[in-house]
N, C-alpha and C positions, 0 to 999 in steps of 0.2 A: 517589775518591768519585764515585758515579752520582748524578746529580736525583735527587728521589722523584718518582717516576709513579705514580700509582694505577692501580691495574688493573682492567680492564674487562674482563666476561666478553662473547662474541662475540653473546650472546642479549640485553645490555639494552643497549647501544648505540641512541641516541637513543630509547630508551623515553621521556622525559618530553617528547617531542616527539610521540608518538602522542598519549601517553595527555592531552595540553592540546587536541591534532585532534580525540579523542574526547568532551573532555568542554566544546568551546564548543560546539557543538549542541545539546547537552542544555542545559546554562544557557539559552540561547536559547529552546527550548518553554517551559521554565519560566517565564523571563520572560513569554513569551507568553499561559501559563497564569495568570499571578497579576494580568497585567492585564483579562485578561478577565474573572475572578470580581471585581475591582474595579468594572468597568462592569456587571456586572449585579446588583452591589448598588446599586450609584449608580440604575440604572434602576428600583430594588425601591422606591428611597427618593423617586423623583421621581414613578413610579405611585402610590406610597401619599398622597403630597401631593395630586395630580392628581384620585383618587379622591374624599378629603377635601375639596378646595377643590368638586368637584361636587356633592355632598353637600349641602355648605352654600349653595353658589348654590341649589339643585334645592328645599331647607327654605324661601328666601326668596323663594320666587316668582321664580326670577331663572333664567336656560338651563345648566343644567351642563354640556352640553358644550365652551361656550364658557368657561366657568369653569376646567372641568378644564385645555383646550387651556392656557389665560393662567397656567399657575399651573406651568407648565413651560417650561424654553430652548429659546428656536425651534428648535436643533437636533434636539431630541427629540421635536418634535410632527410630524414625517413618518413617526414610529418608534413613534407609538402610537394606538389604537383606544379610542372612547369609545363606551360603551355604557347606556343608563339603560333599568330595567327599574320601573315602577314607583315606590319611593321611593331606589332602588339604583343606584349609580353604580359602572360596573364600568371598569376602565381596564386594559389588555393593553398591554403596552410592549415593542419589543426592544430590546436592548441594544447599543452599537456592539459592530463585530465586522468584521475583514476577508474573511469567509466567511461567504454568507450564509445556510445549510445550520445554523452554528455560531449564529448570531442565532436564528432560526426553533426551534431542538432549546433554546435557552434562556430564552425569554419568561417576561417577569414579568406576573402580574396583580393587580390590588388592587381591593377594594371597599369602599364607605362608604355607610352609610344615612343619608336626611337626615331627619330629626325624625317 
């Protein structure tokens, strides 16, 4: 009586060891990919706050750019541009981003009128 050997054709010999070479890289973009649309919603939702908190300072006789700044994490207030046009509070944010080409091609902006 012989062992059973399973037989292996000459062509997929460590095949599943490419095809896991091939495919952590890819997972890895991807990862990369789904945090980054994560941070530039986070940035969508911290200018649209920013904008709104300017607004309402701008309606109370009060400085909305100092409003907007206070109404976001000190981390993100080097990452965004306060602009007031009349009764309009415009706020442009980027978003973290290891590349800064990749920030810049995805800024967020948000506006709020104040009364």
């Amino acid at each position: 009586m012989r062992p059973y050997r399973p037989s292996l054709r000459s062509g997929e010999r460590g095949q599943a060891s490419v095809e896991l070479v091939a495919a952590v890289p890819a997972l890895l973009v991807l990862g990369l990919v789904v945090l980054q649309l994560l941070a530039v919603g986070y940035a969508a939702t911290l200018a649209g706050a920013a904008a709104e908190a300017g607004a309402l300072a701008h309606a109370a006789e009060g400085d909305p750019k100092r409003a907007a700044r206070e109404a976001v994490p000190g981390w993100s207030r080097a990452r965004m541009q306060v602009a007031v046009k009349e009764r309009t509070v415009r706020v442009v944010m980027r978003p973290p981003s290891p590349i800064p080409a990749v920030a810049r091609a995805l800024e967020i902006s948000a506006s709020a009128s104040g009364g």
